[in-house]
C-alpha positions as CSV (number, residue, x, y, z in Angstrom):
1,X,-21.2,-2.0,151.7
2,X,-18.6,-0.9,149.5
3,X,-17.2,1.9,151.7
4,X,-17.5,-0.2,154.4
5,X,-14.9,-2.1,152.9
6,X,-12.9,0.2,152.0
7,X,-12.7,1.9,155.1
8,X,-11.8,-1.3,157.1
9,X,-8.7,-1.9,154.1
10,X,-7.8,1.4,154.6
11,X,-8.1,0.9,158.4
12,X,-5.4,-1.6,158.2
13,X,-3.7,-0.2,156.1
14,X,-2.9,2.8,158.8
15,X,-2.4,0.0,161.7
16,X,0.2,-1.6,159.2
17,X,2.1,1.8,158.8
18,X,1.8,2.6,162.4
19,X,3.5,-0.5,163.5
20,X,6.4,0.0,160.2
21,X,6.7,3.3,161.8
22,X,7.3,2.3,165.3
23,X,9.5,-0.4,164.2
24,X,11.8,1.7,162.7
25,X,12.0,4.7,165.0
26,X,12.8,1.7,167.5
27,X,15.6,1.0,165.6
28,X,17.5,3.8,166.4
29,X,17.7,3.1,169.7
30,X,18.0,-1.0,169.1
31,X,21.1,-0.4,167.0
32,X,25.0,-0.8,168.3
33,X,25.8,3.0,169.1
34,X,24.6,6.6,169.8
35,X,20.9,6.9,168.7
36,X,21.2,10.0,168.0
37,X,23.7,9.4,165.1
38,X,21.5,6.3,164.2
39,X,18.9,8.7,163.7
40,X,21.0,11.8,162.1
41,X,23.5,9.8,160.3
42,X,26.0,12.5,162.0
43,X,28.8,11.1,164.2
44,X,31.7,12.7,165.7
45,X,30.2,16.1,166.4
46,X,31.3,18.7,168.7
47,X,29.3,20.3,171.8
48,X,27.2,22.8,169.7
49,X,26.4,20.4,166.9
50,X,25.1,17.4,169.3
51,X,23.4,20.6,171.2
52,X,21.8,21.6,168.0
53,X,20.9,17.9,167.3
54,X,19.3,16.7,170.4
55,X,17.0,20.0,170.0
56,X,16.4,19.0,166.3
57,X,15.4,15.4,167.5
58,X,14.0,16.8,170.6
59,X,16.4,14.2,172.4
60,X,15.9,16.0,175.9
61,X,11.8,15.1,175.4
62,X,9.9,11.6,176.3
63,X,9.9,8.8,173.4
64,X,6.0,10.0,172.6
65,X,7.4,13.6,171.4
66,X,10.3,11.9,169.8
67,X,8.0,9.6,167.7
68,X,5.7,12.0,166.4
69,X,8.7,14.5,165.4
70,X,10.4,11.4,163.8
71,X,6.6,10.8,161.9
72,X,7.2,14.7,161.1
73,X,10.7,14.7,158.9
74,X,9.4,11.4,157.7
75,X,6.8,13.4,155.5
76,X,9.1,16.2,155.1
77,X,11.8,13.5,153.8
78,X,14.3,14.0,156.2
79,X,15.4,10.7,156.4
80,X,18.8,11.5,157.6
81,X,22.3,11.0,156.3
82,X,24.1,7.7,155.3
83,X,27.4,7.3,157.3
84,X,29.0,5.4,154.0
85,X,28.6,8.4,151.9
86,X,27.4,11.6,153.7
87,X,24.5,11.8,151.6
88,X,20.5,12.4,152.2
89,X,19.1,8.9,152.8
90,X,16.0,9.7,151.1
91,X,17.7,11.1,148.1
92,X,19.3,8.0,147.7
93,X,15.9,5.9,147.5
94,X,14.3,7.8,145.5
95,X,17.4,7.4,143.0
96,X,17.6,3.7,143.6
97,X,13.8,2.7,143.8
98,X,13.3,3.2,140.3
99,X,16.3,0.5,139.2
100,X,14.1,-2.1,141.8
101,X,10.4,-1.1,140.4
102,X,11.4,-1.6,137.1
103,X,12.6,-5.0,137.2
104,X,10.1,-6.2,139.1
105,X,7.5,-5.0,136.8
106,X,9.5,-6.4,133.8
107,X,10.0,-9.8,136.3
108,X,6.0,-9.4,136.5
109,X,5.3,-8.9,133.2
110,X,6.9,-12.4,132.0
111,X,5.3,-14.3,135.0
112,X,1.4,-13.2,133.6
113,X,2.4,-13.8,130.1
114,X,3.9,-17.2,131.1
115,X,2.2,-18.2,133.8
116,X,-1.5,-17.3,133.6
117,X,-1.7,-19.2,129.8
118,X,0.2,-22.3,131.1
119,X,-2.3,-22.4,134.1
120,X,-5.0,-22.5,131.8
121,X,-3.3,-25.1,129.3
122,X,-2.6,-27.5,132.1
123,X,-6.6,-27.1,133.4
124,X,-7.5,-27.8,130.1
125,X,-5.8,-31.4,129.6
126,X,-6.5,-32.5,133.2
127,X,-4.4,-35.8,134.1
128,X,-3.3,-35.7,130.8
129,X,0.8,-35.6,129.8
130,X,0.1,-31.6,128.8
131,X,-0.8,-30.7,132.7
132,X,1.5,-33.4,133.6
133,X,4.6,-31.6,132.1
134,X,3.4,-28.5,133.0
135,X,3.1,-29.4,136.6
136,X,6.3,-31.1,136.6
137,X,8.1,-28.1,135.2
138,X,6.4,-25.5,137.8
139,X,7.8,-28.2,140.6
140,X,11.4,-28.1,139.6
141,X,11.1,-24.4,139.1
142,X,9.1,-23.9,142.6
143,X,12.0,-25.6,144.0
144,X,14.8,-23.8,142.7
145,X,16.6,-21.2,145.2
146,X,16.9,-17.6,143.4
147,X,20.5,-17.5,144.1
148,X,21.4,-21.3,142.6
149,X,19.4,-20.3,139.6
150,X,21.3,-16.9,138.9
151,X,24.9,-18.2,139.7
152,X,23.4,-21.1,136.9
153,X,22.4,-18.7,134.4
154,X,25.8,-16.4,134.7
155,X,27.8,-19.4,134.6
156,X,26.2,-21.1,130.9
157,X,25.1,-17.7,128.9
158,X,27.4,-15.1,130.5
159,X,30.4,-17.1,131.1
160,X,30.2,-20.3,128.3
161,X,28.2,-18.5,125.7
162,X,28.4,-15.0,126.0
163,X,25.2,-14.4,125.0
164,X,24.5,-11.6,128.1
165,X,26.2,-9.6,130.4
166,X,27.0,-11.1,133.8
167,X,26.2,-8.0,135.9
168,X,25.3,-4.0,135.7
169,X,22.4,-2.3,134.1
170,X,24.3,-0.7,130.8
171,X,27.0,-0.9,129.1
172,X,30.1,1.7,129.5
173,X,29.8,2.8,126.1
174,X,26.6,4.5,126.7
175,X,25.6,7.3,129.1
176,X,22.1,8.2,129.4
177,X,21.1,11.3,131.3
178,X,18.8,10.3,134.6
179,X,15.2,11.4,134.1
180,X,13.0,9.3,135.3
181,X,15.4,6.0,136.5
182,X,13.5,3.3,134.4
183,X,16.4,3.1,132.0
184,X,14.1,1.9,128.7
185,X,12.2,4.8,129.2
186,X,14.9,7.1,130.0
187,X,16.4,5.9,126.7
188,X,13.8,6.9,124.9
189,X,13.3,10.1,126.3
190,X,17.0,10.3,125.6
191,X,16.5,11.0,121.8
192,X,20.1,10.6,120.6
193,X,21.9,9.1,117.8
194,X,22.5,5.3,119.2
195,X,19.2,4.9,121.1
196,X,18.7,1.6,119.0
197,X,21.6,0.4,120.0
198,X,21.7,1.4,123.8
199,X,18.2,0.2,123.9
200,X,19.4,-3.5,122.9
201,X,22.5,-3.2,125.3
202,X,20.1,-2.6,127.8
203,X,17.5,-5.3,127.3
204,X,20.6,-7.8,126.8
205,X,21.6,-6.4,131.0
206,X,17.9,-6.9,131.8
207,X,17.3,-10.2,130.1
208,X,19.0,-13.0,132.9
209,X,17.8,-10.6,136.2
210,X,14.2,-10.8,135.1
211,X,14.5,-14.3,133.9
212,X,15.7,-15.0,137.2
213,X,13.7,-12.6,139.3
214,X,10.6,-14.0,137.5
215,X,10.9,-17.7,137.7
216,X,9.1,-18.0,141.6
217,X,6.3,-15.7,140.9
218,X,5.5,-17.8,137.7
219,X,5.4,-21.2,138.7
220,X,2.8,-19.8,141.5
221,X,0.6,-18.6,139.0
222,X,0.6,-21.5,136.8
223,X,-0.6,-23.8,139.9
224,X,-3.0,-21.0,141.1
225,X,-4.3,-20.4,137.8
226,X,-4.6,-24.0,137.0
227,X,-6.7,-24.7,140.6
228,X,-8.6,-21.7,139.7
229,X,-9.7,-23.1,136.1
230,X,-10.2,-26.8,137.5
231,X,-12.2,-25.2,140.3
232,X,-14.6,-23.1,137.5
233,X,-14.6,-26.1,135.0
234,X,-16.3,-28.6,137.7
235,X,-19.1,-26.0,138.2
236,X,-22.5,-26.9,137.1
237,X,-23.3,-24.5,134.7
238,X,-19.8,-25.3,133.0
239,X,-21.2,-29.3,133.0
240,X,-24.2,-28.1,131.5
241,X,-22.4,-26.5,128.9
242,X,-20.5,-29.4,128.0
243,X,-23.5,-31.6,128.2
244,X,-24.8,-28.9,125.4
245,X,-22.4,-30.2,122.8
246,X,-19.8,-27.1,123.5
247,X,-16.1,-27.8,123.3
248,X,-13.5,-27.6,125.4
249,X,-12.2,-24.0,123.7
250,X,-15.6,-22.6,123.7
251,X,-16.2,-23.6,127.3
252,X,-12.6,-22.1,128.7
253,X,-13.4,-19.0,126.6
254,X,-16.5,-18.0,126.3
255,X,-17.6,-19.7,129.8
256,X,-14.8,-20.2,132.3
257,X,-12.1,-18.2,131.4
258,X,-13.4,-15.1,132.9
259,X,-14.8,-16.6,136.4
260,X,-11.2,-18.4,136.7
261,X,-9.0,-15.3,136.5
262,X,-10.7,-13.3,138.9
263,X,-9.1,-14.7,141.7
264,X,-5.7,-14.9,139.6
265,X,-6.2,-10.6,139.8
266,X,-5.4,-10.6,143.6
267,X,-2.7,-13.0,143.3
268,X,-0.7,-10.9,140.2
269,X,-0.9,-7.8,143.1
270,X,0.2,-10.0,145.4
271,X,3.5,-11.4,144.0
272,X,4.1,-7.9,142.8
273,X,5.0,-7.1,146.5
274,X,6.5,-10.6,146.9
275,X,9.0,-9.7,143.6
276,X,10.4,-6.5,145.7
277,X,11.6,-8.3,148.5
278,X,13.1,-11.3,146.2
279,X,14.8,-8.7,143.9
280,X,17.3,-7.9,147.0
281,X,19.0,-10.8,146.2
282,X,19.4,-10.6,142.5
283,X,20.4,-7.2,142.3
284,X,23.6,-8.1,144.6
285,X,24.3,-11.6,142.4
286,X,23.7,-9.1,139.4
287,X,25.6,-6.0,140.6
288,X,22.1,-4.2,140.0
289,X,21.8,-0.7,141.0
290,X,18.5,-0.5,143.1
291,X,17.6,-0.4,146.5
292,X,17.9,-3.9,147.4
293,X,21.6,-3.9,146.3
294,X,21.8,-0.7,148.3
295,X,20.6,-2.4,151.3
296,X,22.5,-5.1,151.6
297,X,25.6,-3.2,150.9
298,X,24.3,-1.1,153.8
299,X,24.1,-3.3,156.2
300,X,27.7,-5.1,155.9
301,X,28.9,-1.1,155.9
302,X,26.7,-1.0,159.7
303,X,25.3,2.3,158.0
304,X,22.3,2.2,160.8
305,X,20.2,5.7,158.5
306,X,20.8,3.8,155.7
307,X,19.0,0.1,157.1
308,X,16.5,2.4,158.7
309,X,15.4,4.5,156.0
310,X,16.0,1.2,153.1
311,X,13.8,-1.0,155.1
312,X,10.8,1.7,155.7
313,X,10.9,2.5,152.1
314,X,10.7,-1.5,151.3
315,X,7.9,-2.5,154.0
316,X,6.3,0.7,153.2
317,X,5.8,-0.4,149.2
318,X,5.0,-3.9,149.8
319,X,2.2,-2.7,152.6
320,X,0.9,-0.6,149.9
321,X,1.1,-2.9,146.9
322,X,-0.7,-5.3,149.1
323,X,-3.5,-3.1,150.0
324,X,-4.0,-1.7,146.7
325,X,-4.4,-5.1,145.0
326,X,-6.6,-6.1,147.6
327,X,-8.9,-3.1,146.7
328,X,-8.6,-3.8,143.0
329,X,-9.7,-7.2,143.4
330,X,-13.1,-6.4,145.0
331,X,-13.9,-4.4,142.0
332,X,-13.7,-6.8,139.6
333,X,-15.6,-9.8,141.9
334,X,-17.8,-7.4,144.4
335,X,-18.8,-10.7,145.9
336,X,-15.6,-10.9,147.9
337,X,-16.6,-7.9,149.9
338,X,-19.1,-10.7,151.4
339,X,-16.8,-13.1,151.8
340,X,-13.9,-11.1,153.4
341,X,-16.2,-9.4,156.1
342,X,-15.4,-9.8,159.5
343,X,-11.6,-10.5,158.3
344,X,-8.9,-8.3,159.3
């Protein structure tokens, strides 16, 4: 049973990328312009080069050969070359990526901390003013467009108070050598004199971005955790726990708790791969350097490899994210495997 599951996840999983890859091979062609520069990211060539490049890209062949040779430097990571700055497309996602994964995680990070306890707080004061402030509160902050609440944030603690930096990812005064693109840990691995200080600098850059980035994702845990508790606590073996004498900490915690957050596990993988898409936007409010900045910038520059090779990268994570927090939900409630047959 459980590698029948898997195997149909993992069977969607290759449908998903074999519709993200056909996508954006399309694009080459759906673009304004030669597709063979879409594709190459090489424009203005001579006789011989656009020879050399139609063999490359086996141009003179039907759209089947074309395809799989396109899935073929896709593995090898020939993504192509970015028409703004003449450099590997894949060489600039894997430098950017890292900027993007690491605020979403840190975005993430706040949400459970936040989110998950103030789900269970409002469950346990049903109708009472506790879950009725907490409810209100998620509402205004469900409501709240990520842009309005950045330009908001910039404006009273960057611009009024001056408590944080407005935009960027470090300060000028500090130059830390690029190992591994998370910039906390690269600070660390750093080892020099002022890491104390750069480390601060940079958790004073990262403070409004994930404040911002983190706000959605929260206030949808804090309603789903909050369904998920009220759903557990009206059970009958919770009732019959009450009816025991037990109060209402000893039946959240020793009783509840547990059976509530297993759905809340899927949802955390879920708006993991919901917090790359919404960082696009706050890295260009934030002048952030990761891909989402990158892409954006990209696509007012018409650099066609660059929108190609940003958005595969993108779909390609989320696709993945998605999958693998499916999969990790089953383990922890194998009865989902039951429920979730037949589904796609």
């Amino acid at each position: 049973m459980v590698l029948h599951y898997i195997l149909r996840r993992l069977g969607l999983l290759f449908f998903m990328m074999f519709t993200l890859s056909v996508f954006t091979f399309s694009l080459s062609y759906l673009f304004p312009g030669d597709p063979l520069s879409n594709l190459s990211g090489i424009s203005n060539t001579s006789f011989s080069q656009t020879s050399e490049l139609q063999e490359k890209y086996h141009f003179e062949d039907n759209y089947l050969i074309q395809y799989f040779a396109f899935l073929a430097r896709i593995v090898q990571g020939d993504w192509g070359l970015s028409f703004a700055s003449g450099d590997s497309v894949f060489s600039h996602i894997i430098d950017l990526f890292p900027a993007t994964l690491e605020l979403s995680l840190y975005a993430l990070i706040i949400s459970v901390v936040v989110g998950v306890p103030a789900g269970i707080f409002a469950a346990a004061y049903h109708h009472r003013w506790p879950d009725k402030l907490v409810n209100s509160t998620t509402l205004v902050g469900y409501s709240m467009p990520v842009f309005w609440l950045a330009l908001l944030l910039i404006m009273v603690f960057s611009l009024q108070l001056g408590w944080f930096p407005m935009s960027g990812r470090m300060g000028l005064l500090y130059e830390i050598p690029y190992q591994t693109g998370f910039i906390l840990l690269d600070i660390i691995l750093a080892d020099f004199p002022y890491a104390g200080m750069a480390m601060l600098d940079a958790l004073h850059h990262l403070t409004l971005p994930t404040i911002v980035l983190a706000m959605y994702p929260t206030t949808v845990l804090v309603r789903f955790t909050r369904e998920s508790m009220l759903h557990v606590l009206d059970q009958s073996y919770i009732k019959t726990a009450r009816a025991k004498g037990l109060n209402r900490a000893q039946l959240i915690i020793h009783h509840a708790l547990r059976n509530a957050l297993l759905p809340v596990i899927k949802q955390i993988g879920l708006q993991f791969s919901t917090l790359i898409t919404l960082a696009m936007i706050t890295e260009v409010i934030f002048s952030w350097p990761g891909i989402g900045r990158w892409l954006i910038d990209s696509i007012y520059q018409r650099d066609y490899p660059a929108i190609q090779g940003g958005l595969l990268a993108v779909s390609m994570f989320v696709i993945l994210a998605t999958i693998i927090a499916e999969l990790t939900y089953t383990l922890f409630d194998p009865l989902s495997r039951n429920q979730a047959h037949g589904k796609v």
